[in-house]
N, C-alpha and C positions, 0 to 999 in steps of 0.2 A: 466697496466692491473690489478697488483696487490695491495689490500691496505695492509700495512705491521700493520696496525691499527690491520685488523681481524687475519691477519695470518703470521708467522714469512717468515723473506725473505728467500728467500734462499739460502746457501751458492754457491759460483760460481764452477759449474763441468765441465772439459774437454768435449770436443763431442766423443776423444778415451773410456773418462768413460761411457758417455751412450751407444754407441754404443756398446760395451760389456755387457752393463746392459739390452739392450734393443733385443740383437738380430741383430740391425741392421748395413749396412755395409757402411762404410764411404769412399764414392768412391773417395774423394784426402785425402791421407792422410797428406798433408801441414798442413787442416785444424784438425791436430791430438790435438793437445793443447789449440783450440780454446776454451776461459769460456763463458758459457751461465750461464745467471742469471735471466730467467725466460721465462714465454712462452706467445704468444700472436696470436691474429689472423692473414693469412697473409695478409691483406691490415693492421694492425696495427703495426706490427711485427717492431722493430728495432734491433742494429747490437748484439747486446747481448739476444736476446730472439730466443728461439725455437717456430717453427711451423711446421705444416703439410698439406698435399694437394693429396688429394683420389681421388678426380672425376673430370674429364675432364673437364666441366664445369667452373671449376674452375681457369682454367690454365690461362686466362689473369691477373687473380688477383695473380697469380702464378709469370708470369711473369714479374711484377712490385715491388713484396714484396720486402722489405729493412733486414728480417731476416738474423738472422747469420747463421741459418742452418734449415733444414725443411726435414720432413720426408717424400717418396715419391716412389712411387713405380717405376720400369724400363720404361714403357710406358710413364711418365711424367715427366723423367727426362732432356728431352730436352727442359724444359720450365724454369726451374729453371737458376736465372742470373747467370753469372758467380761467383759473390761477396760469393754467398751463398753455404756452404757447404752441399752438400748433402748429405744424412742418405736413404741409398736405405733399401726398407724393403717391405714385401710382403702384409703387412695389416698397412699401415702406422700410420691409426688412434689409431690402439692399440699398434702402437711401441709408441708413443705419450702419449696415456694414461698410459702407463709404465713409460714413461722419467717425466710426472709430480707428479706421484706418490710421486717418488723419490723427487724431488722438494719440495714437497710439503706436507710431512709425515702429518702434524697436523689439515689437509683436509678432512681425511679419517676417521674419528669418533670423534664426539663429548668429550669434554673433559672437566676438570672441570674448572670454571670458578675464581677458588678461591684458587690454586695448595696448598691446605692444607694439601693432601697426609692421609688424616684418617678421619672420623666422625669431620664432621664443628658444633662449636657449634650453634645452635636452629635446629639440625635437632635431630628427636624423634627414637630412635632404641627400639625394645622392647627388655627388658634383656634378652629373649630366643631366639634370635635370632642369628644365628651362622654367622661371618663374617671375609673371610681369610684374611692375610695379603697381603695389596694393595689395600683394596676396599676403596673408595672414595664415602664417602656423604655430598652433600651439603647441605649448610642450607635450613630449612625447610622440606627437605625429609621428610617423614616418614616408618619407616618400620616395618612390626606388627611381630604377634610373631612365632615363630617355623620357620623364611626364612631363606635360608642359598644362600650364595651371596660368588661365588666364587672371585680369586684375579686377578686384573686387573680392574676390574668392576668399572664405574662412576655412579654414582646416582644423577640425576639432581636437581638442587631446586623444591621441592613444590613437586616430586612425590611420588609415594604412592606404596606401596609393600605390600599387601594383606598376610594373615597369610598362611602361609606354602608354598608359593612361593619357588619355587629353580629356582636360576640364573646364568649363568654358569661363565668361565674365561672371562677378558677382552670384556667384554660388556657395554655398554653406555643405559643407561635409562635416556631420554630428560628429562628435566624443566616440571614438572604437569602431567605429564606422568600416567596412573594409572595401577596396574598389579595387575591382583587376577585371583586364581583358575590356576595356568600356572607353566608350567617347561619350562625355556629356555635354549638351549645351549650355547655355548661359539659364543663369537663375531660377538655377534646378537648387532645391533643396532637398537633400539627403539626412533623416534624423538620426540620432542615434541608435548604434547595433545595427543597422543595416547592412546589409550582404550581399553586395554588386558583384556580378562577373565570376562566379564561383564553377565550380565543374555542376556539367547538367546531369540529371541522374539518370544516365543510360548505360543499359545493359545488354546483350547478347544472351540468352537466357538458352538456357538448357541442358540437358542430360549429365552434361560433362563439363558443367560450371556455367558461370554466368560471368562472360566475357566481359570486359570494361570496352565501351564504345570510344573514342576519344570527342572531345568537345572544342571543336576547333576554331568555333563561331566566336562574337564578339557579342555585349551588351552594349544598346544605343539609347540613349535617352536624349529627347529632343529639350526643348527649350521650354521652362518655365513648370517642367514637371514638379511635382512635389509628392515625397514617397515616405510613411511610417516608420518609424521606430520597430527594429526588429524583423522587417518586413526583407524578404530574400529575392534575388531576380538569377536566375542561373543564366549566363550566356549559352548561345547555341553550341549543335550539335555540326549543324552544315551551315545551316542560312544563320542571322543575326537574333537576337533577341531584341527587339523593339520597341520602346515607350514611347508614345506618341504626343505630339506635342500638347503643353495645358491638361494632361493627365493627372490626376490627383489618387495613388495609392494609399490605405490607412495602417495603421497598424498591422503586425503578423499576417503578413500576407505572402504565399509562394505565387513565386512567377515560371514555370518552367520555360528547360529549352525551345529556343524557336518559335516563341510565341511572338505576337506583333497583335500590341494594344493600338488603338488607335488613338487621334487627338482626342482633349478633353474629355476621356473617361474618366468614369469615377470607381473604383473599388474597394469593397466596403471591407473593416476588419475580420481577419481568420477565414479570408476566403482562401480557394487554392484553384491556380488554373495551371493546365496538364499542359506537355507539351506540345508544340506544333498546332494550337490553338488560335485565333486569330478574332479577334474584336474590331466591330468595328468604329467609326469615330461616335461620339456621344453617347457608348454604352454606358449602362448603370449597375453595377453588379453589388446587390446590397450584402449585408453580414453572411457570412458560412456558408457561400458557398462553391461547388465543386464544377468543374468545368473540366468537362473530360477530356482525352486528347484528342488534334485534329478536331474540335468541334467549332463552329463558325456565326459570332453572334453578329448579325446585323448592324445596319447604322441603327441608332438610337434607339435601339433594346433597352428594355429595363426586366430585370430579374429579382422576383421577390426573396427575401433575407431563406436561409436554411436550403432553399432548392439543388437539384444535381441538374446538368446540363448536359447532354448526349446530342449528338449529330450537328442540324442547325438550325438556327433563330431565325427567322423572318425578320427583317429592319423594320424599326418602330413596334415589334411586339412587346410585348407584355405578359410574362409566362410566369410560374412558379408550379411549386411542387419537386416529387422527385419520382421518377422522373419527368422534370418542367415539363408545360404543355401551357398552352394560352389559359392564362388567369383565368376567365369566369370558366372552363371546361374545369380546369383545378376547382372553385370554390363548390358548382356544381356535383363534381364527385365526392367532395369532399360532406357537404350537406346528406346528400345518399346514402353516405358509408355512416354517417350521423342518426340518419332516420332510418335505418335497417338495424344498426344498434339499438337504438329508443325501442322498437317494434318485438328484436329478441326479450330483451329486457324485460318487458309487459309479457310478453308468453309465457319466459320463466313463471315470473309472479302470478300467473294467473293457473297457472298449472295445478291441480291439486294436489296435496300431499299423501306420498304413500301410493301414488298413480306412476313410480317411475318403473322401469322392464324388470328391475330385479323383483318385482310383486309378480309379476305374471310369471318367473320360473316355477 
């Protein structure tokens, strides 16, 4: 499953150690000193790897896997072969996600690709620049003047640290990465191609040209954010642009001016949200889509993939379409404009031939 090219192996741990590390309960404990040395899916799974098995659906493939132990809640534990030790756990996928964390420490933020441990030479620092002990820059970086780069922190090849930038502990800034106008917190990861702090795209529109607004604001990204490859955040125009803490952005994503994500959102790839927008904590904004400006989604909204988003979200709804509106009103309509199709359809067909108006001229 795993190439030991990208990522180191890892060393063999007892299933007593995960199950202690994990939460979860090892209902024989014969299988207490069993080594697992890595994870895999369960129709791939052999006698040395972990897996796990959540939904019912699953359970033929369940019952065939060759792993050496799998994670599984009570209701599916009657599926599991005998060979395989079981790891009983109430969310298995996240007892899982914990067990390969462990596994797999050097998975979980970018690192440097050149373990020099200090400023690699051809990358450019500017002399005023303040950088703690542990920051790491790779060749090519560049980082302009007055930034101060807490310790821990990676700097990837080729990116760019805009003057007076602060960036907090133990954070990873990708390969061409660019950062300006921005404070970040600590163990914020930044992928590569990303576009922090750029001008917001405002205009003065009319007659006699379309005036350039200036964008005077900052980009803030709180602590422990994690943000795509590719993915753009434009700082404001008055007020700040805001990432809110445990946020997790995906790939190609626009962020415009003045917007303010709240904590632990999620936003799913090639979505675009408009300026002066405001989210609130535990939204969920799944694949493509559009969030127009000044519009307002709730605490803990979720919005289905492709929908447009206008005005505001009620907290804890559940909307899609375009334009969004509460889920079953969407599927609702949407079945309607399905059976009103089906209904023309059968008329055509049933119409006789040679019965259309150009017969009766």
């Amino acid at each position: 499953m795993t190439q030991p090219t990208f990522f180191k192996r890892p060393s063999p741990v007892t299933l007593a150690d995960l199950a202690a590390l994990t939460g979860a309960e090892l209902a024989n404990a014969s299988f207490a000193d069993r080594l697992i040395t890595g994870v895999a899916s369960l129709d791939r799974a052999g006698p040395r790897h972990l897996t796990f098995c959540e939904a019912k659906k699953y359970a033929a493939q369940l019952e065939q896997t060759y792993a050496g132990a799998c994670f599984v809640s009570e209701r599916l534990e009657a599926s599991v072969p005998a060979h395989v030790a079981v790891l009983r756990a109430a969310e298995p996928y996240r007892a899982f996600v914990m067990a390969m964390r462990t596994l797999y420490p050097d998975t979980l933020r970018p690192t440097s690709w050149f373990d020099n441990g200090d400023v690699a030479p051809g990358a450019v620092v500017h002399p005023s620049a303040y950088l703690e002990d542990g920051v790491v820059v790779d060749p090519l970086a560049v980082i302009g003047p007055d930034v101060e780069i807490g310790a821990g922190t990676v700097i990837g090849s080729g990116a760019v640290i805009g003057a007076g930038v602060r960036i907090g502990r133990d954070c990873s800034i990708g390969p061409n990465a660019s950062v300006l106008c921005a404070l970040i917190g600590n163990e914020v990861i930044i992928h590569p191609g990303c576009r922090i702090g750029q001008d917001g795209f405002g205009y003065m529109m009319g007659a006699r040209g379309h005036l350039k607004v200036p964008q005077a604001g900052r980009v803030i990204i709180q602590n422990g954010v994690e943000i795509g490859a590719g993915t753009t955040i434009d700082r404001g125009a008055i007020n700040d642009t805001i990432i809110g803490e445990g946020s997790k952005i995906d790939n190609l994503v626009q962020i415009g001016h003045n917007v303010v994500i709240g904590r632990n959102c999620v936003v799913v790839s090639q979505s675009g949200v408009a300026g002066s927008s405001t989210l609130g904590d535990n939204v969920v904004l799944a694949a493509r889509i559009g969030v127009s400006d000044h519009a307002v989604i709730g605490e803990g909204a979720q919005i289905a993939a492709r929908s447009s988003v206008v005005g505001e979200v009620p907290p804890g709804a559940r909307w899609g379409g375009s334009p969004a509106k509460p889920i079953k009103q969407f599927f609702r309509e949407l079945f309607e404009v399905e059976r009103l199709g089906r209904e023309g359809s059968a008329k055509l067909k049933s119409k006789p031939s040679g019965s259309g108006d150009e017969e009766q001229k």
